[in-house]
matplotlib code that plots the C-alpha trace (Angstrom):
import matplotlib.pyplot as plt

x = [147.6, 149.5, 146.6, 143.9, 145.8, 146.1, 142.7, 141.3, 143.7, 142.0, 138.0, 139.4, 140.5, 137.5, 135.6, 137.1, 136.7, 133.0, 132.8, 134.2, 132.6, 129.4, 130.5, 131.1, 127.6, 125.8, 128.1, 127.3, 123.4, 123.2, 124.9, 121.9, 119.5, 120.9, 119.5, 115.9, 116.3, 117.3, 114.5, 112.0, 112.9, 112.5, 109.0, 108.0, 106.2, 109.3, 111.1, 109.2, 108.5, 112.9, 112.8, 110.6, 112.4, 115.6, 114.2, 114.0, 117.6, 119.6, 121.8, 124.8, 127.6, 130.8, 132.6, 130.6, 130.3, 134.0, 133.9, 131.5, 133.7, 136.6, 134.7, 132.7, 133.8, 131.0, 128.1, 125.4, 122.4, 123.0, 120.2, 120.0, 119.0, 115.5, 115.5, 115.4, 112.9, 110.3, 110.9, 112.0, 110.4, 114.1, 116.2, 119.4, 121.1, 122.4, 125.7, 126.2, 128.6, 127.4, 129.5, 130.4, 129.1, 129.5, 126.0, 125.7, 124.4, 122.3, 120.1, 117.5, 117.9, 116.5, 117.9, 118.6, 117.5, 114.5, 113.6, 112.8, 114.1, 116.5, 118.9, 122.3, 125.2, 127.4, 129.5, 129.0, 128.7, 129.6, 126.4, 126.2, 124.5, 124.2, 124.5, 121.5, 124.3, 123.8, 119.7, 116.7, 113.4, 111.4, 112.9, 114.0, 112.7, 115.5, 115.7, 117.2, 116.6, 118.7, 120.9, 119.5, 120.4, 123.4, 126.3, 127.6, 130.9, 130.9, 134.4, 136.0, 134.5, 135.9, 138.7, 139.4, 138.3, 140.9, 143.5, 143.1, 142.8, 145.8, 144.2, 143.9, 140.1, 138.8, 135.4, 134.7, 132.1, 131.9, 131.2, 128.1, 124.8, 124.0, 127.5, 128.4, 131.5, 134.1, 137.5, 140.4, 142.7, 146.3, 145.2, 142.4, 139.0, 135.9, 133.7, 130.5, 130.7, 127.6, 125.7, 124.6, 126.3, 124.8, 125.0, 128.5, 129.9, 128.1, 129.4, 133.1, 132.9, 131.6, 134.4, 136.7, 135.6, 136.3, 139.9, 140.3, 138.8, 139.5, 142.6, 144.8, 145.0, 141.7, 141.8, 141.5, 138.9, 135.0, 132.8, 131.8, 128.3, 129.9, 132.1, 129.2, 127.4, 130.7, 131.3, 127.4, 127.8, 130.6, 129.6, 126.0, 127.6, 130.4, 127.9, 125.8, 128.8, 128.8, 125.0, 124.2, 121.2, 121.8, 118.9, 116.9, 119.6, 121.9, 118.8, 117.8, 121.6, 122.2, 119.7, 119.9, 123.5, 122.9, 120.4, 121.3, 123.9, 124.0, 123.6, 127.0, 128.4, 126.5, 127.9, 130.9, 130.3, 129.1, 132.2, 134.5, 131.7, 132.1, 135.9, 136.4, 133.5, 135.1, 138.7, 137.2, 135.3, 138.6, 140.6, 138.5, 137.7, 141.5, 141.7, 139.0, 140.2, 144.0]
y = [47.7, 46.9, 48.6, 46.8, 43.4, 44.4, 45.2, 41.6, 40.0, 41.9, 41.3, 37.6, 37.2, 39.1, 36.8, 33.8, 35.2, 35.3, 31.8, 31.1, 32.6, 31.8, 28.1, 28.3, 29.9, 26.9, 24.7, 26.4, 27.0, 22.8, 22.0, 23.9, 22.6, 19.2, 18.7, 19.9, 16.8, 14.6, 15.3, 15.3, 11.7, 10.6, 11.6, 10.2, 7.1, 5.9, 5.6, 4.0, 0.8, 1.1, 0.3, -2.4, -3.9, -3.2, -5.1, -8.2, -8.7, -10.5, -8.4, -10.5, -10.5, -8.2, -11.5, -12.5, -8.9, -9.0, -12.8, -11.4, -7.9, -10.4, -12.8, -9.9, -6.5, -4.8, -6.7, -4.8, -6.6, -10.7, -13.2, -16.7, -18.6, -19.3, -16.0, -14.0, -16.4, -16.2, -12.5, -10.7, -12.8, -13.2, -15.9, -16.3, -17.3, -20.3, -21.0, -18.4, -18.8, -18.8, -16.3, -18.2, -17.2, -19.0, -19.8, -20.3, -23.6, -23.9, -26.8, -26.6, -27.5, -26.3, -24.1, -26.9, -23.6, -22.3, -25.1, -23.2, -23.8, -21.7, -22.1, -23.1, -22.3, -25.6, -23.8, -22.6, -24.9, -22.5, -21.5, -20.1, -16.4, -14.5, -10.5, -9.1, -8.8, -12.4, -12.6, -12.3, -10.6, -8.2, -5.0, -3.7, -0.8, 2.1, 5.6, 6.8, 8.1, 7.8, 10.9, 11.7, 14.0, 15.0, 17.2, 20.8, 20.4, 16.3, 15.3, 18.6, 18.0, 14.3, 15.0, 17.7, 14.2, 12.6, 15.6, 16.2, 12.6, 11.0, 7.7, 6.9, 7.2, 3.8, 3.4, -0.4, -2.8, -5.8, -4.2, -6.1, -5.5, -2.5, -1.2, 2.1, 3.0, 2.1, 4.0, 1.0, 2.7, 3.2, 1.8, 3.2, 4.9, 2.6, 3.9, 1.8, 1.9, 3.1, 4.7, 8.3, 11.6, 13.2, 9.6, 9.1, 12.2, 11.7, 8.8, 10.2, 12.9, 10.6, 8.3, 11.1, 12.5, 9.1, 8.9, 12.3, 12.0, 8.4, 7.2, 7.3, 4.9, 3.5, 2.9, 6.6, 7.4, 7.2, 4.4, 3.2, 4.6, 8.5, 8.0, 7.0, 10.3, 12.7, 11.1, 11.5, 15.2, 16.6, 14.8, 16.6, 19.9, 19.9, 18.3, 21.5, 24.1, 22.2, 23.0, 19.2, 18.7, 15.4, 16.1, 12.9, 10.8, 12.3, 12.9, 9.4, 8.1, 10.5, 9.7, 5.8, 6.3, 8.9, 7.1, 7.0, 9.8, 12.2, 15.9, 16.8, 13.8, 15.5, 19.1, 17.5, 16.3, 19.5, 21.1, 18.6, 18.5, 22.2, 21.9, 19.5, 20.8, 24.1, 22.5, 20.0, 22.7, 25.1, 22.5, 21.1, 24.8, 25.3, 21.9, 22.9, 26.5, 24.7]
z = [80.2, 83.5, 85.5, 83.7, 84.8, 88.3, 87.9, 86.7, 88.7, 92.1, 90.7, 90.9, 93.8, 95.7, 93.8, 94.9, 98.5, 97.9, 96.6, 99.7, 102.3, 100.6, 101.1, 104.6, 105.3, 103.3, 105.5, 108.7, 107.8, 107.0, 110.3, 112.3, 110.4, 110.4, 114.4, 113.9, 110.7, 113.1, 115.3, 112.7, 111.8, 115.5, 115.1, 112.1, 111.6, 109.5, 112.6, 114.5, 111.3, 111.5, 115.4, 115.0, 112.7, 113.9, 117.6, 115.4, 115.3, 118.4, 120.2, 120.1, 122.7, 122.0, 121.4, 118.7, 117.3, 116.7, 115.4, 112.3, 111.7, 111.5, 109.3, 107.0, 108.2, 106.0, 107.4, 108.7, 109.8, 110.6, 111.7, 111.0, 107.9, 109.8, 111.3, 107.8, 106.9, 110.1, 111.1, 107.5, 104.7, 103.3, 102.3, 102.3, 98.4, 97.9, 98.2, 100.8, 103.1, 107.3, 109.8, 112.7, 115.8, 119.3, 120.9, 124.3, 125.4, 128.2, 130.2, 132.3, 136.3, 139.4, 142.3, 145.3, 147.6, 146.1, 143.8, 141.1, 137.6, 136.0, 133.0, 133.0, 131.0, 130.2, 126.9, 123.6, 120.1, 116.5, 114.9, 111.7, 110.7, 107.3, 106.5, 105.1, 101.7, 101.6, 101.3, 99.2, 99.8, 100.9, 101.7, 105.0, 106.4, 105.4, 106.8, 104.0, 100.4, 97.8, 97.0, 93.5, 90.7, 89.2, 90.7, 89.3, 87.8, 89.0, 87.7, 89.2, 92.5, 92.3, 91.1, 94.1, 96.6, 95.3, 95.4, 98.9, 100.3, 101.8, 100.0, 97.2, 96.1, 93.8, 92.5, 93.1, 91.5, 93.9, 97.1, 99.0, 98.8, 100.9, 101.1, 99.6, 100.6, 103.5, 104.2, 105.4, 107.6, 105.8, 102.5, 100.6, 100.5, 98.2, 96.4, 95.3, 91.4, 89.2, 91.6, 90.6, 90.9, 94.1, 96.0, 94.7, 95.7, 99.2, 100.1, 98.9, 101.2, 104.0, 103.6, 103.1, 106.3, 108.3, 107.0, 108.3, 111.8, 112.4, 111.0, 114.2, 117.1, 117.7, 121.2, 121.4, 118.4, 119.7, 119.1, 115.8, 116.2, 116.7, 114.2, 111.7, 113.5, 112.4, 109.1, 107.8, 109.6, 107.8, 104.6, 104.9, 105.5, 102.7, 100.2, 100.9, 100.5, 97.2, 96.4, 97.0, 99.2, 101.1, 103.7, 102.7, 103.3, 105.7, 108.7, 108.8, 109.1, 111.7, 113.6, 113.6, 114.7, 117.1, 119.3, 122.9, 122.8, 125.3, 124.9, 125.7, 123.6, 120.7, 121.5, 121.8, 118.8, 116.5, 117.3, 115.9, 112.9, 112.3, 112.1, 110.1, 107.6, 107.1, 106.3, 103.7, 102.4, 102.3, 100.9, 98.2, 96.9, 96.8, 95.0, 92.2, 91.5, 91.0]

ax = plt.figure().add_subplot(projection="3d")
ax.plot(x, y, z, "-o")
ax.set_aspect("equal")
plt.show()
């Protein structure tokens, strides 16, 4: 009898060493797949409908960028009440409150040397702008799809989120339009509530993967837009070590973050990426077979 225990005991354990491995290799095949994605999405005519919207919106000063992140730190894309109307065919709810912005204002003189006229800046008056959260309308172009379908073993794998977080993990019902998740530094890690399984766990292990990689100091962390890149990276990788295929989402994320980056910032990049994949991948098995 003791050899026959030994015996079930060993099958077990080779067998969690498979589950394992096998794991990692989905992890690791998703990560070089996840650049040729990318790519694909900068080709497609999806992309290009994104960029032109996206050129519709002002590109406001860093001042002012830090005004709305105090004001609505979960706003994504701000115009103007007559700029959602004119450019988006959106309008903004009533009883919405504006974000105060500073806008520059500026007369017109003429240059005593060359006598032509030019603009000048005499200050700033507070001008008002609302989050896309705040409208009505027709739709903005998206580069992502939904995560659908359910998840294998869905309240384990959640479960093991919350095990393994240093956070604690809430599923939340007011969050704004648009907003699926965010991860607060030292506090706590969102969840949207009733979204479906796949997009759920997504955005857990997205959010997860920011309070991992970027809950130190932030004058040392990257910018926001390779953060977004990691976060969606990692995510994408563990959800396929999971079996849950996130490619229709994840690419177009990626890619609208990843614009301008260099190819060593992205190298750069993958590595971390790969690292931290493989330990969320470790420690949520270890969590699940607990």
């Amino acid at each position: 009898m003791a050899t026959t225990k030994s015996t079930k005991r060993h099958t077990s354990k080779a067998e969690r060493q498979q589950a394992r491995e096998r794991a990692q290799e989905r992890a690791q095949a998703a990560l070089l797949r996840l650049g040729e994605g990318v790519r694909e999405v900068y080709q497609s005519e999806r992309w290009e409908s994104w960029l032109q919207s996206l050129s519709k919106f002002y590109d406001y000063s860093l001042g002012n960028t830090i005004l709305i992140a105090m004001q609505m730190p979960t706003a994504t894309h701000v115009a103007s009440f007559r700029s959602w109307k004119r450019d988006f065919n959106r309008y903004v709810r009533k009883g919405e409150r504006g974000i105060e912005i500073l806008v520059p204002m500026l007369i017109k003189d003429r240059d005593e040397e060359t006598d032509e006229e030019r603009r000048r800046l005499v200050g700033f008056r507070v001008g008002h702008v609302f989050d896309v959260s705040q409208t009505d309308g027709e739709p903005l172009p998206t580069l992502v799809d939904e995560v659908a379908g359910g998840v294998e073993r869905y309240a384990a794998v959640m479960e093991a989120v919350r095990s393994v977080s240093a956070y604690p993990v809430e599923l939340v019902g007011d969050l704004p339009e648009g907003t699926k998740g965010y991860f607060r530094r030292g506090e706590l890690i969102a969840i949207r509530e009733g979204m479906g399984e796949g997009q759920t766990v997504k955005t857990a292990l997205h959010e997860l993967a920011h309070s991992r990689l970027h809950d130190g100091d932030p004058e040392g962390m990257p910018d926001r837009a390779m953060r977004e890149v990691q976060a969606e990276s990692v995510a994408y990788a563990v959800s396929a070590a999971l079996g849950l295929d996130t490619s229709g989402y994840s690419f177009g994320y990626v890619a609208s973050w990843a614009v301008g980056k260099t190819d060593e910032e992205m190298r750069e990049c993958l590595q971390v990426v790969r690292d931290a994949a493989k330990a969320m991948v470790e420690d949520l098995q270890a969590a699940m077979a607990a």
